[in-house]
C-alpha positions in Angstrom: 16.2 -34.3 32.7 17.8 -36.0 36.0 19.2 -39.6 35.1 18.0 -40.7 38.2 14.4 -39.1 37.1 14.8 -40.9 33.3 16.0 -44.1 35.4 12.8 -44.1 37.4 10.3 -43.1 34.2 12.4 -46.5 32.8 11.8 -48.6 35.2 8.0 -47.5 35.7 7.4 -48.3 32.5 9.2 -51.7 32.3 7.5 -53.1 35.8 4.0 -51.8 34.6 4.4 -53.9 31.8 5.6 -56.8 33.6 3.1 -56.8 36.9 0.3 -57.1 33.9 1.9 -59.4 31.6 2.4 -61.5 34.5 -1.0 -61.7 36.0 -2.8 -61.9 32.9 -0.2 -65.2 32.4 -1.0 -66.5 36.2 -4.7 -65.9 35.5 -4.6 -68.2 32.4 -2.7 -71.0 34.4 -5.6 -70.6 36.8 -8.2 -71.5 34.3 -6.0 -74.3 32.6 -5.7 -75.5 36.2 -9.1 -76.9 36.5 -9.3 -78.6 33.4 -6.3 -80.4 34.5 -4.6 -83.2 37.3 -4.8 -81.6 41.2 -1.9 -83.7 41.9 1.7 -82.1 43.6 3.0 -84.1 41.0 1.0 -82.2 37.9 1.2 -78.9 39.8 4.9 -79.4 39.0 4.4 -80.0 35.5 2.0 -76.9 34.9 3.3 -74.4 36.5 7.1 -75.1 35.8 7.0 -72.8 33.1 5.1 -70.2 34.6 7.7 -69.8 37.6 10.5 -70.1 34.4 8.5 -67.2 33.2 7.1 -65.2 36.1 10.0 -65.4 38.6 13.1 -67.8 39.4 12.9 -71.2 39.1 16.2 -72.2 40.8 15.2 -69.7 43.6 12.1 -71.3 44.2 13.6 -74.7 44.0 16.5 -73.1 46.3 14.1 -71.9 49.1 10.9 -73.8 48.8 11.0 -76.6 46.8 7.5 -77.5 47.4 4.9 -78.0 44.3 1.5 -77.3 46.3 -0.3 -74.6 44.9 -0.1 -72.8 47.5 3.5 -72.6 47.5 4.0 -71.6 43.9 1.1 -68.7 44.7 2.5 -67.4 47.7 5.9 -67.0 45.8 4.2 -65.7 42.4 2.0 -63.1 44.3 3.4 -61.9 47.1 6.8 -63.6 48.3 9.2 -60.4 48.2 12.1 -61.9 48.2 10.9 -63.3 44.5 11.8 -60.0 42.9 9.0 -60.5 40.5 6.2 -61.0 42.6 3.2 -59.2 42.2 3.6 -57.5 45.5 7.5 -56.6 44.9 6.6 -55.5 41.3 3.7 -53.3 43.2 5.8 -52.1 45.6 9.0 -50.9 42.9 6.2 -49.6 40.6 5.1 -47.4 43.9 8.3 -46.5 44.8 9.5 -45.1 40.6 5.8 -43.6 40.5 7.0 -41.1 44.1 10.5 -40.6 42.4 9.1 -38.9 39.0 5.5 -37.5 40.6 6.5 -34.1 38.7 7.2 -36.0 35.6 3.7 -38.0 35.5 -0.1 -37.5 35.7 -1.4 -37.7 39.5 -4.0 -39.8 38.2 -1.3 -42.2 37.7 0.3 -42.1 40.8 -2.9 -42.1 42.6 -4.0 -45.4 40.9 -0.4 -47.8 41.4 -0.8 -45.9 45.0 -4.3 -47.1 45.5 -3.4 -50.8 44.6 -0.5 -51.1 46.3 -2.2 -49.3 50.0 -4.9 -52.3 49.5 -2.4 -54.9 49.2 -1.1 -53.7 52.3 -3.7 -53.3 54.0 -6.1 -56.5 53.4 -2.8 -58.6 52.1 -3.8 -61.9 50.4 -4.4 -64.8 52.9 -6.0 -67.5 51.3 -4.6 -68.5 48.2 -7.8 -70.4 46.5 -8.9 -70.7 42.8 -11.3 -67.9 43.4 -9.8 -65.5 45.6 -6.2 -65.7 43.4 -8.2 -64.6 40.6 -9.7 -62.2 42.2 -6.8 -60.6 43.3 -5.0 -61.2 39.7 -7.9 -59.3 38.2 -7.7 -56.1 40.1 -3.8 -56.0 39.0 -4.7 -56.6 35.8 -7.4 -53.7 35.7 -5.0 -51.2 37.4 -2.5 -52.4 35.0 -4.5 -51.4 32.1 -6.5 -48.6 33.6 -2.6 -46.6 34.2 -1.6 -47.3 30.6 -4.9 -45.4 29.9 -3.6 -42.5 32.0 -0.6 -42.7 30.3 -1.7 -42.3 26.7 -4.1 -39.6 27.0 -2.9 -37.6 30.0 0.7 -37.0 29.6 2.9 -34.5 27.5 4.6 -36.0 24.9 8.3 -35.0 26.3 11.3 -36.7 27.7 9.2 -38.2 30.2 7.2 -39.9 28.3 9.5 -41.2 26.1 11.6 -42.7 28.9 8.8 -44.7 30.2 7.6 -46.1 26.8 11.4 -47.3 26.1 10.9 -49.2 29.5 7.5 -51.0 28.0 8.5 -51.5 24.8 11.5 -53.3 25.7 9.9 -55.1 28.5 7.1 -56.2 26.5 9.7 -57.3 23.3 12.2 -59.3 26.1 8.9 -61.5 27.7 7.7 -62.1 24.1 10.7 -63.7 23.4 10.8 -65.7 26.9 7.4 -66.9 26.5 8.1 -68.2 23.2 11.7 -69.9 23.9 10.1 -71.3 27.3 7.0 -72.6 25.0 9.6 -74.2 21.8 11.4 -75.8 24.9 9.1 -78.4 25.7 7.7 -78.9 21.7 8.2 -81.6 20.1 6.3 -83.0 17.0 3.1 -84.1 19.0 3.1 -81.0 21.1 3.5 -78.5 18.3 0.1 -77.0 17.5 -0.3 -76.8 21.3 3.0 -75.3 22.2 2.5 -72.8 19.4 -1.1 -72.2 20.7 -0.1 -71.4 24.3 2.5 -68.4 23.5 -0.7 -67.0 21.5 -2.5 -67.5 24.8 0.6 -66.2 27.1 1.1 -63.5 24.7 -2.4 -62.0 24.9 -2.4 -62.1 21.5 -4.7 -65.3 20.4 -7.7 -62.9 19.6 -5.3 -60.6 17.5 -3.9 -63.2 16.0 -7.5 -65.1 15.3 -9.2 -61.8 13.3 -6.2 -62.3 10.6 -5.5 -66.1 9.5 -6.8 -69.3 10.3 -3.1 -70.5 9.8 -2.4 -72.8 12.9 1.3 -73.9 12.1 3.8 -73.0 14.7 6.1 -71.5 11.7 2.8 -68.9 11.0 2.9 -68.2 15.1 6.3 -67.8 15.4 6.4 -65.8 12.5 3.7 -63.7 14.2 5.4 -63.2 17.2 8.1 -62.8 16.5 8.6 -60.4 13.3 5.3 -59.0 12.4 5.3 -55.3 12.8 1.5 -55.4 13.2 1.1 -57.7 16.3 0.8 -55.2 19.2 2.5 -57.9 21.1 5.7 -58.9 18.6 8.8 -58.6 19.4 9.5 -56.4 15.9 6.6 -54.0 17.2 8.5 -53.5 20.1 11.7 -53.0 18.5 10.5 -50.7 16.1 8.4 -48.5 19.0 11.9 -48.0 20.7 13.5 -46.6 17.5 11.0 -44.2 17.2 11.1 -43.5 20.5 15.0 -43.0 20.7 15.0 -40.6 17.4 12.2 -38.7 19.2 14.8 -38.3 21.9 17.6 -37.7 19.5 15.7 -35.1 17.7 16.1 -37.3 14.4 20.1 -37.8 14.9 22.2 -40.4 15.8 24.5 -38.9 18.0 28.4 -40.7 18.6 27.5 -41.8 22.5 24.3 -43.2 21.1 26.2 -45.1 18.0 26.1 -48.5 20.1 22.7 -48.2 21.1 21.2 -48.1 17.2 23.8 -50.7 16.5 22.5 -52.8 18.8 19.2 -52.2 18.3 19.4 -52.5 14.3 21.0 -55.9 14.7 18.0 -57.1 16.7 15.3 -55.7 14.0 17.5 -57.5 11.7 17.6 -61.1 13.3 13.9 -60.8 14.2 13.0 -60.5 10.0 14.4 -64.2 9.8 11.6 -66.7 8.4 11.0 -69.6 11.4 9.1 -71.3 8.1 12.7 -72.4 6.7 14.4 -73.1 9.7 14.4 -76.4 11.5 13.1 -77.2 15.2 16.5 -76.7 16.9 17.3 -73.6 14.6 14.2 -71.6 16.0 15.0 -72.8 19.1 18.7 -71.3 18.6 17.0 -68.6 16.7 14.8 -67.1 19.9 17.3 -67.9 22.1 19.8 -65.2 20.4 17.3 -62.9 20.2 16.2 -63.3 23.9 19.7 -62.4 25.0 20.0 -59.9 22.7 16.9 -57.9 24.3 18.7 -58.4 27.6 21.9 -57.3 26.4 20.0 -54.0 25.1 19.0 -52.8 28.7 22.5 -52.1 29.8 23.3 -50.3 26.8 20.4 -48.0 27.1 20.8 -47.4 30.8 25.4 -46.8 29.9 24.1 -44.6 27.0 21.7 -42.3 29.3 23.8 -42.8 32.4 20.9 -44.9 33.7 21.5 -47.0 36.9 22.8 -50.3 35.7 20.1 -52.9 36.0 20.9 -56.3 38.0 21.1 -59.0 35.7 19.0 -62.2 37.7 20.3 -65.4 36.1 
């Protein structure tokens, strides 16, 4: 295979992960919204995180610096010079989807293409409760309705494998955001809820809701972070991409992929640490590490495959 073809396959998979994480966590801020203060003041407060989260908060301090909701929404969804906008993501999903169209099922292509021709077309105007969520919905449902095509109708070749590397490790790096953003503003009143939100952010309450009643942020983080049954964990993650990579490496670990497994059996190790006997600040330290840890694993996956090297926002 092409580098630039496995780069493309990567990056498809890493910005179909992200468009749909983010949406699903603009659409819960949405519904938190209205049980909460309308003022510029509160908006600020709310959705702080969320811009930490879903795109650049010293860019949009930088350029806007402006805390009415409209603002924040017009940057989230469609401001293209936020990177990870909804209509940028759109557009560089678009753009990976043309660049592998041999690799992928046209089913796929057809239905990022279809999403991103109506965005163009009849472009978001009014940026009200309703029609936000709208709009966040039908991301969400194309989102999940490609991942669909993706597990039942392609081959189970390179391809495919590239582009699973580039969910897994996107799903496993905003994991660990969510939660460091989240233990950032905890403090002993605002446990349980800071705990509860990542569930929420996550999309993993439910999952995490059929197993334990256990509400203590240790049993959350714990959840999130190392449990190798949470769909949504960053071990699950971790442990997809090994799989993944010995598919690749037909079972061997090759010398120009020694760094790689290094790297990426470092991380499994770090993420089997028990939040339970570690203080507040120590977890804090604890996610941190392995936030820039995921990071640090992209450019060593793209060096190993001669991907293009990805630009590191800070």
């Amino acid at each position: 295979m092409l580098s630039r073809v496995a780069d493309s396959l990567y990056w498809l998979g890493r910005y179909g992960e992200r468009v749909e994480t983010n949406a699903h966590i603009m659409n819960m801020q949405m519904d938190q919204m209205l049980e909460q203060g309308s003022t510029e003041r509160h908006y600020k407060q709310q959705w702080s995180e969320v811009l930490d989260i879903c795109g650049y908060m010293e860019d949009y301090e930088t350029r806007i610096n402006s805390y009415q909701l409209e603002h924040i929404l017009r940057y989230l969804l469609t401001d293209t010079k936020n990177f990870n906008s909804i209509n940028a993501l759109l557009e560089s999903i678009r753009t990976n989807a043309k660049n592998t169209r041999d690799c992928i099922p046209n089913e796929l292509f057809e239905e990022w293409n279809s999403l991103y021709l109506t965005t163009k077309n009849a472009p978001l105007e009014d940026y009200n409760v309703l029609s936000t969520t709208n709009y966040l919905q039908q991301v969400r449902k194309t989102s999940l309705t490609a991942a669909g095509i993706i597990d039942s109708l392609m081959t189970r070749d390179e391809s495919f494998l590239f582009l699973k590397i580039g969910k897994w490790l996107e799903r496993s790096e905003k994991t660990a955001l969510i939660t460091i953003k989240m233990m950032e503003m905890e403090n002993d009143a605002s446990r349980h809820f800071a705990a509860t939100t990542c569930l929420q952010l996550t999309n993993s309450f439910e999952e995490y809701t059929r197993r334990t009643r256990n509400r203590e942020s240790d049993s959350i983080l714990n959840f999130l972070v190392g449990d190798t049954k949470c769909s949504r964990s960053v071990a699950y993650g971790l442990r997809k991409i090994k799989r993944t990579l010995l598919d690749i490496e037909a079972e061997k670990v090759h010398s120009y992929a020694v760094q790689l497994f290094e790297a990426l059996d470092e991380l499994e190790e770090l993420v089997k640490l028990d939040a339970g006997r570690m203080t507040l600040e120590e977890r804090k330290e604890w996610i941190r590490l392995i936030h820039a840890r995921c990071i640090q694993f992209g450019p060593i996956f793209s060096k190993t495959y001669y991907l293009t090297p990805p630009i590191l926002v800070k």
